[in-house]
C-alpha positions in Angstrom: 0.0 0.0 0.0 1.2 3.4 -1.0 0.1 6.3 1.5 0.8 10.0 0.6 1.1 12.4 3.8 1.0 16.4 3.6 3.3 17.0 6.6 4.0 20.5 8.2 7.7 21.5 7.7 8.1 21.2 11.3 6.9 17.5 11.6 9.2 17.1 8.5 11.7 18.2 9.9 11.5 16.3 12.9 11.0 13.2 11.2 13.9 13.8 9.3 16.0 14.3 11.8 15.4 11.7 13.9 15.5 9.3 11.3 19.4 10.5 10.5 20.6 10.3 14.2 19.4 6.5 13.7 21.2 6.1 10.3 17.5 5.2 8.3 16.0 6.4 5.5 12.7 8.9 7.0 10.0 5.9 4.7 11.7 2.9 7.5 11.7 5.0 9.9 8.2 6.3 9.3 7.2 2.8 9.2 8.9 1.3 12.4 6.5 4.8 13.8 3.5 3.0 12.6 4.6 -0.4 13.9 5.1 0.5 17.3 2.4 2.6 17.4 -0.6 1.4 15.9 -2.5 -0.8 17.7 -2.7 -5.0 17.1 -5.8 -6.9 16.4 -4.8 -9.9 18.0 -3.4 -10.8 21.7 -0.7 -12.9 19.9 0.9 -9.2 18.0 0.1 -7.8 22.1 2.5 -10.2 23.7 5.7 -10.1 20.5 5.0 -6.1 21.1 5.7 -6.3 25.0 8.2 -9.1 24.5 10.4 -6.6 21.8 9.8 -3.8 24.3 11.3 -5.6 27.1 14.1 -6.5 25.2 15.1 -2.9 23.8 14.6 -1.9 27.3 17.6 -4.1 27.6 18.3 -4.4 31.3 19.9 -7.8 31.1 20.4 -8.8 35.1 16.5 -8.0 35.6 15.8 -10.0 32.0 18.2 -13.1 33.1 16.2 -13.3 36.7 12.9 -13.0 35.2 13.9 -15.5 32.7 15.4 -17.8 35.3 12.1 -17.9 37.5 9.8 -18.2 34.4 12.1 -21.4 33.8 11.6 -22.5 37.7 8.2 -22.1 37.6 7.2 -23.4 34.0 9.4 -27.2 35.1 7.9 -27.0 38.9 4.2 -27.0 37.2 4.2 -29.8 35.2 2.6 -33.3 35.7 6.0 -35.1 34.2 9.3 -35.1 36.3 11.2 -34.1 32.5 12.4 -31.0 33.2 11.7 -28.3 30.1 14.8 -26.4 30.6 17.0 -28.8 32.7 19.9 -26.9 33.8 22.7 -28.9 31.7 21.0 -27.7 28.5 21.2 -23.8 30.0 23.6 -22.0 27.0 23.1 -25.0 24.2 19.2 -25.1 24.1 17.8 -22.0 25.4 
């Protein structure tokens, strides 16, 4: 789909601009915008979206704890004694 917009020269310019101190062209950048922005029809898109936003947030000790209790908690519920992320396989599966 090709979408024309009339922007003020002071949006332009601020578009522009932005888009150069992250080395893209203003149309990707315009578009990643739009991506984050607009909202998702379905609660699959909802949860990627907070996922990636966690992840650019990028504090990594928080991420690796939260990531180490979701794994305690995900093999402590379970009805078999397999482990899903037994701790051997840390670093080569997951």
């Amino acid at each position: 789909m090709s979408l024309e917009l009339n922007l003020s020269s002071d949006l332009e310019q601020r578009l522009l601009l932005q888009a150069g101190r992250l080395n893209l062209p203003a149309e990707q950048y315009t578009l990643q915008l739009l991506e984050q922005h607009l909202p998702r029809d379905s609660v699959q898109s909802d949860v990627v979206a907070l996922l990636q936003g966690w992840i650019d947030e990028g504090d990594a000790g928080e991420q690796k704890k939260t990531a180490e209790f979701l794994f305690k908690a995900l093999d402590e519920d379970r009805l078999s004694n397999r482990k899903l992320f037994p701790p051997d396989m840390q670093g080569v599966s997951w």
